[in-house]
C-alpha positions as CSV (number, residue, x, y, z in Angstrom):
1,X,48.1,33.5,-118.9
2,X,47.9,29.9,-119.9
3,X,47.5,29.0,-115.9
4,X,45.0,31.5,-115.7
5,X,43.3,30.1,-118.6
6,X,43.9,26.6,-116.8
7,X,42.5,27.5,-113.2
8,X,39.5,29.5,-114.9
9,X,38.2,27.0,-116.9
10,X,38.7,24.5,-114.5
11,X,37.0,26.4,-112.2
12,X,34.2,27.0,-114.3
13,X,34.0,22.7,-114.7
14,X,33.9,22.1,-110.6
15,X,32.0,24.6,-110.2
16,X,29.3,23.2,-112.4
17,X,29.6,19.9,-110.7
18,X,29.4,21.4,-107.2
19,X,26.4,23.4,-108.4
20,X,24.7,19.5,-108.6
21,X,26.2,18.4,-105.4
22,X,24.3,21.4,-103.8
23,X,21.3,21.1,-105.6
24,X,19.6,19.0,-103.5
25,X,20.2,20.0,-100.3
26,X,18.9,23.3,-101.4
27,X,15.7,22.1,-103.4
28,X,15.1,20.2,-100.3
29,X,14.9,23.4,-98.2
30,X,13.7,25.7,-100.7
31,X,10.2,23.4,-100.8
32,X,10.0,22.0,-97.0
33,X,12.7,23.8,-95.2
34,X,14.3,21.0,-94.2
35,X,18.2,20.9,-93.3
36,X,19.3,17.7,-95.0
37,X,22.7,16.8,-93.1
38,X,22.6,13.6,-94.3
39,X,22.9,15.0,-97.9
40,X,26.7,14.3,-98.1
41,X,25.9,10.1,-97.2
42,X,23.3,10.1,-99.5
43,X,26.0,11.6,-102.1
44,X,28.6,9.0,-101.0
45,X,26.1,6.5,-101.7
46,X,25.8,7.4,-105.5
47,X,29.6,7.0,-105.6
48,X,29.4,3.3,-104.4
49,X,26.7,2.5,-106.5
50,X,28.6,3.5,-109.5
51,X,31.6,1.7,-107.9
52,X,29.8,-1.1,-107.4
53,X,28.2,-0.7,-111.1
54,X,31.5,-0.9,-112.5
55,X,33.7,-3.1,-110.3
56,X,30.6,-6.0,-109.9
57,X,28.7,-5.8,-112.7
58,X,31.4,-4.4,-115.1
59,X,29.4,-2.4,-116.8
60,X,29.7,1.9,-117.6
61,X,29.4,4.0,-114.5
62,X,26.8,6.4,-116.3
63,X,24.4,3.2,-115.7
64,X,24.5,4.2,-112.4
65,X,22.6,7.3,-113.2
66,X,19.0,5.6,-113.3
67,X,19.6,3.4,-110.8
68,X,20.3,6.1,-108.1
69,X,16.7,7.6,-109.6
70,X,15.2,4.5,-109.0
71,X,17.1,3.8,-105.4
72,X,16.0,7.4,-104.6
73,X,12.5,6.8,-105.4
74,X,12.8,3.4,-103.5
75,X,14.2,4.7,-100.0
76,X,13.0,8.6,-100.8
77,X,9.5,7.7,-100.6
78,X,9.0,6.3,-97.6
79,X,12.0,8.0,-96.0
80,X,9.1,11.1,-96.5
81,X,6.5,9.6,-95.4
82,X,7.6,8.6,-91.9
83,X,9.8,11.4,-91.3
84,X,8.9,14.4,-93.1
85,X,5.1,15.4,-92.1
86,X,6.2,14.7,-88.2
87,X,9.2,17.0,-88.7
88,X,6.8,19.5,-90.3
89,X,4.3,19.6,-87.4
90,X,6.7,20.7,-85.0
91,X,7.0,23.6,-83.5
92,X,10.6,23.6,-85.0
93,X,10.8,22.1,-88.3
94,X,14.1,23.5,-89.1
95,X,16.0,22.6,-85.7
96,X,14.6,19.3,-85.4
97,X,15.6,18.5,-89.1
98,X,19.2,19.6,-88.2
99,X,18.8,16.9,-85.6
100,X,17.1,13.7,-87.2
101,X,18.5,13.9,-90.5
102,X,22.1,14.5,-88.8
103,X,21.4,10.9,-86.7
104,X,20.0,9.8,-90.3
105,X,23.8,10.5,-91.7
106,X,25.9,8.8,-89.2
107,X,23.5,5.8,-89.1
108,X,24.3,6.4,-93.2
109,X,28.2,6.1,-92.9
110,X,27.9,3.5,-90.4
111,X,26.0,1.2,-93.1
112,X,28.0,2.4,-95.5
113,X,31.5,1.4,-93.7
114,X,30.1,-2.6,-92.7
115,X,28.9,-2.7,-96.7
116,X,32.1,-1.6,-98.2
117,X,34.5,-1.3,-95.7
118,X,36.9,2.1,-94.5
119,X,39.2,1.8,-97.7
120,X,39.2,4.5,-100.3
121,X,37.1,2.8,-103.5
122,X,38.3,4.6,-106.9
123,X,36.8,4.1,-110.5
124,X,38.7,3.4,-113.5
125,X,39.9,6.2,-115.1
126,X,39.4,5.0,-118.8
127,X,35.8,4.1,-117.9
128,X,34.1,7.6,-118.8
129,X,37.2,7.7,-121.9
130,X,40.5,7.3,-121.8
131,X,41.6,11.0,-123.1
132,X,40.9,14.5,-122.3
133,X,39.4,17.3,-124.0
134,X,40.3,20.8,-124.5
135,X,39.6,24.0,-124.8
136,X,41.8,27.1,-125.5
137,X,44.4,25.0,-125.3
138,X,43.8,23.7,-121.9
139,X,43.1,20.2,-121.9
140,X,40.7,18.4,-118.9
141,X,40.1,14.7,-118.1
142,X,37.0,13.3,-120.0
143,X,35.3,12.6,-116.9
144,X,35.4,16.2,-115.6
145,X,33.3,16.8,-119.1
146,X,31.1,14.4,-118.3
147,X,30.6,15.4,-114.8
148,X,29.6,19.0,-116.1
149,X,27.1,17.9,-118.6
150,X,25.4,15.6,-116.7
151,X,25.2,18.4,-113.9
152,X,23.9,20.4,-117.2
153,X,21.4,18.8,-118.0
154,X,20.4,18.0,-114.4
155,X,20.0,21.8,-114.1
156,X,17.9,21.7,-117.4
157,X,15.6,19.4,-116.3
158,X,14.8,21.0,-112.9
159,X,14.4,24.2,-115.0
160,X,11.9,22.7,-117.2
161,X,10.1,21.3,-113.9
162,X,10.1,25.1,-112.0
163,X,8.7,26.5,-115.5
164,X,6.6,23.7,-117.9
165,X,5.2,21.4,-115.6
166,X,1.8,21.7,-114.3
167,X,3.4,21.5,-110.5
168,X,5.7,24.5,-111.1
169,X,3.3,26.8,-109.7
170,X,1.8,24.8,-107.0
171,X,6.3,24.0,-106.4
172,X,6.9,27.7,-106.5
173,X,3.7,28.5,-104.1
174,X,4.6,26.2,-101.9
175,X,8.6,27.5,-101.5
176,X,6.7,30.8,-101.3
177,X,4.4,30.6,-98.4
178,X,3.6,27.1,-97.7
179,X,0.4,27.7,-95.3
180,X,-0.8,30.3,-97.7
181,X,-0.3,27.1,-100.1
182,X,-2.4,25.1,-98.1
183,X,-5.2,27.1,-97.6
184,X,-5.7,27.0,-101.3
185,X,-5.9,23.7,-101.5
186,X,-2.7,22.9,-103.4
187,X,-1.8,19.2,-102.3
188,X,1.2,19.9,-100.4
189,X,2.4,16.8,-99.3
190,X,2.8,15.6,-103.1
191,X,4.7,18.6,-103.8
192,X,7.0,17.4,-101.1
193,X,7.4,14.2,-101.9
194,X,8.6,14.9,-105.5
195,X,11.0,17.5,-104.4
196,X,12.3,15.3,-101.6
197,X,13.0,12.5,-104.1
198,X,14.2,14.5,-106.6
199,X,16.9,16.0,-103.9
200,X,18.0,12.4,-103.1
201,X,18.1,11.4,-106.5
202,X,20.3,14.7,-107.6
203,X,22.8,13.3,-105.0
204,X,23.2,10.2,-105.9
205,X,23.6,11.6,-109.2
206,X,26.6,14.2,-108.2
207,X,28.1,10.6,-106.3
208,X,28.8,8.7,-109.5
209,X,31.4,11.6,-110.3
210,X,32.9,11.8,-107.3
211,X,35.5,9.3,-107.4
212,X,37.1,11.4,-110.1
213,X,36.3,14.8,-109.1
214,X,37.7,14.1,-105.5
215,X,39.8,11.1,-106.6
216,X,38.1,8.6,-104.6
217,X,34.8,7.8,-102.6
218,X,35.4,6.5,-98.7
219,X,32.3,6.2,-96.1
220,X,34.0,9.6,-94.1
221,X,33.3,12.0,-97.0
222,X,29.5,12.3,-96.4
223,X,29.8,14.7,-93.4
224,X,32.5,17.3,-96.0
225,X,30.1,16.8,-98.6
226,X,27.5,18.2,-96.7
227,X,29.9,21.2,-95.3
228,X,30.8,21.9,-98.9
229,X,27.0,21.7,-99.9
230,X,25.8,23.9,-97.6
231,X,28.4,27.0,-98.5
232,X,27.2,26.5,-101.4
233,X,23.8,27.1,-101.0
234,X,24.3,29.8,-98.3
235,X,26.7,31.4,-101.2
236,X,24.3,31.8,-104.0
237,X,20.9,31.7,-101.0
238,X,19.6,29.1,-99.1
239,X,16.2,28.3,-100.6
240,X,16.2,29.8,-103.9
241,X,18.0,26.4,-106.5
242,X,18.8,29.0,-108.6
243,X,21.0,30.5,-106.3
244,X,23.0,27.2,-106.0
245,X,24.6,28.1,-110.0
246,X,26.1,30.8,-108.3
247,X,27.4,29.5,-105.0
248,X,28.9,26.6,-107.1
249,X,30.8,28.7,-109.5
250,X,32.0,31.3,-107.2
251,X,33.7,27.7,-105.2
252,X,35.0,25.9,-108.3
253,X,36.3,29.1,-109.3
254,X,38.2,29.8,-105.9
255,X,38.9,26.4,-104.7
256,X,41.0,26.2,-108.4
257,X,42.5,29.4,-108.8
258,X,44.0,28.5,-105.0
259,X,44.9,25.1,-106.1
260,X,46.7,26.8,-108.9
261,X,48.2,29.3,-107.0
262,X,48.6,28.7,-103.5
263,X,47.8,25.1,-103.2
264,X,48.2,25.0,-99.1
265,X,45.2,27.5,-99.0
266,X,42.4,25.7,-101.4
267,X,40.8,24.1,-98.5
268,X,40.7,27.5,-96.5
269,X,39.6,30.0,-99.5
270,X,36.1,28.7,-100.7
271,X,35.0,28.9,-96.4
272,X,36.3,32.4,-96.5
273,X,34.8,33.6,-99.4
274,X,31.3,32.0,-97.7
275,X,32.4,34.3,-94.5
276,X,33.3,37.6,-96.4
277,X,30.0,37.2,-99.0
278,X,27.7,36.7,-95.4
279,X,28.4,39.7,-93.7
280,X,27.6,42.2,-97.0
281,X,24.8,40.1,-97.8
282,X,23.2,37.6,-95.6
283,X,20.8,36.9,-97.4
284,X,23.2,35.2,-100.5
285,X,24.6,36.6,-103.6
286,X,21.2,36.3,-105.3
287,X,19.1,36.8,-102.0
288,X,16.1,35.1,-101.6
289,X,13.6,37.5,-103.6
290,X,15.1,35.9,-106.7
291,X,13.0,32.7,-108.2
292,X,13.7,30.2,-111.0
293,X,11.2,31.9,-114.0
């Protein structure tokens, strides 16, 4: 039972951090129905900036929490602006997105690899505390706490933005029926441009933990990251964020109870679970009728 209790809850923490690193990839497509492939480089650039926020400038890694906000808004912006509204005017949106954002990523992990080199680049693992903290007697490293919360509160925040924001129904019209949106005048292109930052910025977020969720962040773990992202989102359903709780639960809870268990087949489980929930429902465990309230 205490293994049980062990995987479980351990599950339950991944899972909630995995629900962040597919957050934005699914906001991203949700609003503009674009396939972000470069999502995992963008994520791997959140873990060197908190590498490089710690190593260089010796300070927390949490600092680099704003400053991926602030690099998102910086590079999200006009990243948008000369990509997004051409994508949008093809005659394929979707495809063509699969295509330019997937030439965005390698161009990603090429800059990444001349900046920082091919070696693995760990954090400290006193610098988010130097204990562990438990509960029902199992005990977890501080930073997989931390990595939950923030993921917590990241979740809280989007929340409050689908549901107390003025934009949340203009957001919500728009991932409804965007050329319904636009014929009713609701400024789509700033709708956009907010969710597309705020998709970068949730990556670079779910970066700074991913040193010590994965161990250690390395300029060929964009194109997994993405992979794992987007079973994920098809897991819970591609579109609807709220969706990505789900498909981020039912992962962390599968890729540790395999770990526990049969540790040969935790790569292999999470996939298969994304193969068997496809073929009852297509659509995603929550399907896509479901919307954040």
């Amino acid at each position: 039972m205490e293994l049980l209790a062990y995987a479980v809850i351990g599950g339950i923490l991944y899972g909630i951090f995995f629900t962040l690193v597919g957050l934005g990839l699914n906001l991203l497509f949700g609003v503009m129905r674009i396939i972000n492939l470069a999502h995992g480089q963008f994520i791997v650039l959140g873990g060197y900036l908190a590498w490089t926020v710690t190593n260089h400038l010796g300070l927390n890694p949490l600092w680099s929490l704003p400053l991926s906000i602030l690099c998102a808004i910086i590079i999200g912006w006009p990243l948008y602006r000369a990509v997004v509204p051409r994508l949008q005017r093809s005659d394929d949106p979707e495809m063509l997105s699969f295509i330019l954002f997937f030439g965005i990523g390698q161009m990603l992990t090429a800059i990444t690899m001349l900046m920082f080199g091919a070696d693995q680049r760990s954090l400290p693992e006193n610098a988010l505390g130097s204990g562990s903290l438990g509960l029902f007697g199992q005990e977890f490293p501080d930073s997989w706490w931390w990595a939950a919360g923030v993921s917590l509160v990241s979740l809280a925040l989007l929340w409050l933005y689908f549901s107390r924001t003025r934009l949340r129904y203009a957001t919500r019209a728009v991932m409804s029926e965007r050329d319904e949106a636009v014929a009713t005048g609701i400024d789509v292109r700033r709708v956009s441009t907010i969710a597309f930052v705020a998709g970068l910025a949730l990556a670079g977020i779910a970066g700074a933990f991913v040193p010590y969720l994965l161990g250690s962040v390395s300029p060929d773990l964009g194109d997994g990251l993405t992979t794992t992202a987007f079973a994920i989102v098809i897991i819970g359903s591609l579109g609807n964020p709220l969706g990505t709780i789900v498909g981020g639960l039912v992962f962390g809870l599968g890729t540790m109870l395999m770990q526990t268990y049969y540790s040969s087949w935790s790569n292999v489980v999470p996939y298969a679970l994304l193969m068997i929930i496809v073929l009852i429902r297509p659509s995603g465990l929550l399907g896509k009728a479901v919307r954040l309230a």
